[in-house]
C-alpha positions in Angstrom: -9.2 -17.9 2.2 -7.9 -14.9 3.6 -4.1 -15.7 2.0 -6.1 -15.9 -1.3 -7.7 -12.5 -0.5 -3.4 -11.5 0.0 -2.4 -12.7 -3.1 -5.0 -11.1 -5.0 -4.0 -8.0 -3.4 -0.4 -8.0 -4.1 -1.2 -8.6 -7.7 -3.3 -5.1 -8.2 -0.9 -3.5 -5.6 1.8 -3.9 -8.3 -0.5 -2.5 -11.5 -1.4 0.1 -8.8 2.4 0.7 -8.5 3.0 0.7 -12.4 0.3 3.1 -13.6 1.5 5.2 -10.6 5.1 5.6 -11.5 3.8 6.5 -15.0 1.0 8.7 -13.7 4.1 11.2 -12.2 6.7 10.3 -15.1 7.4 14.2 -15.3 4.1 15.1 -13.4 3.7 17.7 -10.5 3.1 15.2 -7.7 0.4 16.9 -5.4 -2.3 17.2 -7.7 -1.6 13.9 -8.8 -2.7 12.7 -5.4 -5.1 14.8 -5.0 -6.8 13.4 -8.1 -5.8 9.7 -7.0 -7.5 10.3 -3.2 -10.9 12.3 -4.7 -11.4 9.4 -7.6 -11.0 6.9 -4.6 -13.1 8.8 -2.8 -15.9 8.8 -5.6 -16.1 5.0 -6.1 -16.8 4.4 -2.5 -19.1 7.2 -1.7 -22.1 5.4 -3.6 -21.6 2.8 -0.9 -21.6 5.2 1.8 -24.8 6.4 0.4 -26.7 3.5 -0.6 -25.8 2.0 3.2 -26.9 5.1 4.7 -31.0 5.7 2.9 -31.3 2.4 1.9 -30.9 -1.5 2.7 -29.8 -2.5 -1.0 -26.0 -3.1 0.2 -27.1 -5.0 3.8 -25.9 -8.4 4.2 -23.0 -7.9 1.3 -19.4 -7.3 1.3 -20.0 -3.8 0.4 -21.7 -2.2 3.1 -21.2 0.8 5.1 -21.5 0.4 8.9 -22.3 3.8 10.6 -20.4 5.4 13.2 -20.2 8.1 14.9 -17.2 10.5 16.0 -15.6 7.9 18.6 -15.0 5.4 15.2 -13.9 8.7 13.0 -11.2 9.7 15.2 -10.1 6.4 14.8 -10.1 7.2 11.0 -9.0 10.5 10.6 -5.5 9.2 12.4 -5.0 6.3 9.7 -5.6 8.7 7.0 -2.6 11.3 8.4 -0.6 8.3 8.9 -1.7 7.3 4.6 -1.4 10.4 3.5 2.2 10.8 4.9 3.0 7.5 3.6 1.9 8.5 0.2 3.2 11.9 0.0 7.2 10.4 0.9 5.8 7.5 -1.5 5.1 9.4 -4.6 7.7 11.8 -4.3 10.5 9.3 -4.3 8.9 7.3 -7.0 9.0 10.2 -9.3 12.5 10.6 -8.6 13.5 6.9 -8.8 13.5 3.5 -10.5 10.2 1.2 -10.4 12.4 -1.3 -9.3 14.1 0.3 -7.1 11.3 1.5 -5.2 9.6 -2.0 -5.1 12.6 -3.6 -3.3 12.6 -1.1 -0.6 9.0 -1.0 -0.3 9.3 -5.0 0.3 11.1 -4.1 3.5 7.7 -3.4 5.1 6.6 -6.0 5.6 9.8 -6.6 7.9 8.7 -3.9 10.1 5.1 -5.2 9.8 6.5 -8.8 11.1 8.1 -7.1 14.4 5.7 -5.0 14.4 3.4 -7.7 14.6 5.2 -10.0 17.3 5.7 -7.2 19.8 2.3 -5.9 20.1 0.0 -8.5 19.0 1.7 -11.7 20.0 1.6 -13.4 16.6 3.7 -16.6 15.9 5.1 -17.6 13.0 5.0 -22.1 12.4 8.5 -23.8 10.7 7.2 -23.1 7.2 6.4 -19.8 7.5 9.7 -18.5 9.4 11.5 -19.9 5.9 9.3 -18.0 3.4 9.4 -15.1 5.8 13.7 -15.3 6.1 13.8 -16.0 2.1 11.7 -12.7 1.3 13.9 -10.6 3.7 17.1 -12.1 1.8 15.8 -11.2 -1.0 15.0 -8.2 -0.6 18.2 -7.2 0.5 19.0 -8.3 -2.4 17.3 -6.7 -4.8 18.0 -3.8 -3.0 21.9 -4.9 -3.8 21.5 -4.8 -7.1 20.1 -1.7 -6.9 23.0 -0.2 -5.8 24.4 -1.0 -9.9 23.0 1.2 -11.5 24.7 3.9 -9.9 21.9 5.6 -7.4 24.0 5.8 -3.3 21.6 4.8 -0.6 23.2 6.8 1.5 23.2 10.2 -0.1 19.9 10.4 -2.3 17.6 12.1 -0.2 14.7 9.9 -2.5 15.7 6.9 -1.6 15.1 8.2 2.5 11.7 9.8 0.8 11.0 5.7 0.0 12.3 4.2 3.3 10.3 6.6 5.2 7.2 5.7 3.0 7.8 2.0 4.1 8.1 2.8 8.0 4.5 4.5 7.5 3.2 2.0 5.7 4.1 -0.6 8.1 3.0 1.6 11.0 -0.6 1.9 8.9 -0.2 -2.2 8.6 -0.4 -2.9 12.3 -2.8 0.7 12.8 -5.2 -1.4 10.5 -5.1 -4.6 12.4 -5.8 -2.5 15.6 -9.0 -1.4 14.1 -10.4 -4.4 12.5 -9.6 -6.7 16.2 -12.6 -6.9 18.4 -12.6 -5.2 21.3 -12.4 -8.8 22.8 -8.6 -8.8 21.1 -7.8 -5.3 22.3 -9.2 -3.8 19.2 -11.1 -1.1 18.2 -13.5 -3.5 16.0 -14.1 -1.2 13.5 -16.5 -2.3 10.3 -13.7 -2.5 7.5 -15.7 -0.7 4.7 -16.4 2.1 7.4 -12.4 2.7 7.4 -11.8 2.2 3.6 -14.5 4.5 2.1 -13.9 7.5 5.2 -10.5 7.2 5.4 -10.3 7.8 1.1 -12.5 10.9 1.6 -10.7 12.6 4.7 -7.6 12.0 2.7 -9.3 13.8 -0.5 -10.5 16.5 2.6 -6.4 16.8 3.2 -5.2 16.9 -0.2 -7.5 19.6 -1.8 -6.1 21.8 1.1 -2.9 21.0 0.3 -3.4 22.2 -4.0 -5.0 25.2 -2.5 -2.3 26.9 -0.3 0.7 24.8 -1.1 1.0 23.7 -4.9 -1.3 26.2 -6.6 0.4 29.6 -5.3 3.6 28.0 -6.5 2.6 26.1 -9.5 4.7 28.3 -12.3 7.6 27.6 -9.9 7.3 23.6 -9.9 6.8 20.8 -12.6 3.8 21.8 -14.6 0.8 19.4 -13.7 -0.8 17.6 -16.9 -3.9 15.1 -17.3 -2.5 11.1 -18.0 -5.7 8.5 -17.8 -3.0 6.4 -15.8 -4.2 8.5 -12.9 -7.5 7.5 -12.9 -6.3 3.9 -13.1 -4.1 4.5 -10.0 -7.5 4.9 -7.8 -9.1 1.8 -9.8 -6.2 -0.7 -9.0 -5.6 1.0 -5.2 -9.0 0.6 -4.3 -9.8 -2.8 -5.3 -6.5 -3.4 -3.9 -7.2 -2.1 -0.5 -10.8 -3.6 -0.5 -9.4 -7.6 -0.8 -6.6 -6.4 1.9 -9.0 -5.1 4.4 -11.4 -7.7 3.5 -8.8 -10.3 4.2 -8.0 -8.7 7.7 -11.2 -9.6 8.8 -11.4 -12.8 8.2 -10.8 -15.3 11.5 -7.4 -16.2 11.9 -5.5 -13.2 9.4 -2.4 -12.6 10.6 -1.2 -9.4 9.6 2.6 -10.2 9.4 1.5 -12.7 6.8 -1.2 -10.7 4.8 1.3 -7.6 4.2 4.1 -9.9 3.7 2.5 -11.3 0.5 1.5 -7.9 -0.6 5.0 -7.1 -1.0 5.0 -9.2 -3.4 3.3 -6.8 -5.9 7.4 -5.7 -6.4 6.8 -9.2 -8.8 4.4 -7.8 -10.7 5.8 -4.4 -10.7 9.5 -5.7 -11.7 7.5 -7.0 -14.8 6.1 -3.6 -15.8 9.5 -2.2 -15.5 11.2 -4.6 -17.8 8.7 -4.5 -20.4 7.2 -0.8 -20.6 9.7 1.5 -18.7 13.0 -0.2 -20.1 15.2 -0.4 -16.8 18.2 -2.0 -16.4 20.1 -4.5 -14.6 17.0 -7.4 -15.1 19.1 -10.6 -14.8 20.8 -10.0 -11.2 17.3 -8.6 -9.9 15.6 -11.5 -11.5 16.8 -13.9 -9.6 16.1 -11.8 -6.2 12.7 -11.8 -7.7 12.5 -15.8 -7.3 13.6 -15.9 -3.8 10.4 -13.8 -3.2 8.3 -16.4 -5.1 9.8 -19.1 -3.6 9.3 -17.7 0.1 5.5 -17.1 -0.9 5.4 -20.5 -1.5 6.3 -21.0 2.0 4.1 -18.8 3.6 1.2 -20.4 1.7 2.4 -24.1 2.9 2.9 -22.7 6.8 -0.7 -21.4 6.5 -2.4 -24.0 5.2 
């Protein structure tokens, strides 16, 4: 079930991916996010309310648990570790391809998969080592192809914007198994809506600040900000994306390594949105990277079975 759970993930992952590259297509990028983190924010604080003064929510996916400043801490770190990812994130994918971003995004969960083995002892069976080896080929090769249309890795300072999004992201990855474990499992056991719906506002809490002193005073001086409705689709897809993911997580028997591998494969789903509504170039070599990361899902759905 929870590998389901993945898969559904990866798919609104990628539309969250798509309406956010055209949410910043020639957008100032922190009040972008600011926007994306306070409509996040808004769809999950009737939960938080509704859990608190009444006992409509009890028993279902959706409710709150409470907790006091020892499970906020907790909290307040993933959301500087989010936020950071996001800020690199956007920035780069203003600057950048869609499909070049996805590719080095799907390096993650790479990091995730060490990340994984080192401090929580997962193992990998036959079947999943193969999907997992096919998806890191290619995604080396995608990012190859990359490489075509004339952007170096080595001197765009965007493309280090994206790689360091990834490294956060994966460091967020293995943060959020650490809070969903039991204490048992040398976790923090933390109630998964109780991260998702705080950590959306303390990010929102971060970001205003941020419009305030950083972007406003300088606004004349940047790229103008203007209203798209793709933004408040960003928050839409994000959320329910995030929701399935953590929901997944706490299911017996997620392994991590697994669950962000096969989001990565939102880059699928992105790729197609790039083809058809952005119009980017070299498809054909980057389409048949794109099947070795079907292929290797394939994989990793037989291993877990």
């Amino acid at each position: 079930m929870w590998l389901i759970l993945a898969f559904m993930s990866a798919v609104l992952l990628g539309c969250y991916d798509s309406f956010k590259k055209e949410a910043l297509d020639s957008n100032a990028v922190v009040p972008v996010l600011f926007l994306n983190t306070l409509f996040c924010s808004l769809i999950f604080l009737p939960f938080i309310l509704l859990s608190t003064h009444t006992g409509v929510l009890d028993g279902t996916p959706f409710h709150v648990a409470q907790g006091g400043w020892e499970s906020h801490r907790y909290i307040v770190v993933k959301s500087v570790i989010v936020l950071s990812s996001w800020l690199f994130g956007y920035f780069g994918m203003k600057h950048l391809p869609l499909t070049i971003v996805g590719p080095i995004n799907a390096t993650r969960p790479v990091m995730v998969l060490f990340g994984a083995m080192l401090v929580f002892g997962e193992h990998l069976n036959v079947w999943q080592w193969i999907g997992v080896t096919l998806a890191v080929m290619s995604f080396f090769m995608l990012s190859h192809s990359g490489r075509k249309e004339g952007i170096d890795f080595k001197h765009d300072k965007w493309i280090y914007f994206i790689v360091l999004s990834a490294f956060l992201g994966a460091v967020s990855g293995l943060y959020d198994k650490y809070l969903m474990a039991g204490v048992a499992d040398g976790g923090v056991g933390l109630d998964r809506m109780l991260v998702q719906s705080w950590y959306n506002i303390y990010q929102s809490g971060m970001m205003l600040v941020a419009v305030l002193f950083i972007w406003w005073p300088y606004r004349h001086h940047t790229t103008p900000f203007h209203w798209h409705w793709s933004i408040i689709f960003v928050s839409i897809f994000l959320s329910a994306a995030d929701f399935i993911y953590f929901y997944a997580l706490s299911l017996p028997g997620a392994m991590i390594s697994i669950v962000s591998m096969v989001r990565r494969g939102s880059v699928v789903v992105s790729f197609l949105f790039g083809a058809l509504f952005f119009r980017e170039h070299n498809l054909k070599s980057k389409a048949i990277d794109l099947a070795l990361v079907l292929i290797g899902m394939v994989f990793l759905y037989i291993g877990s079975k």
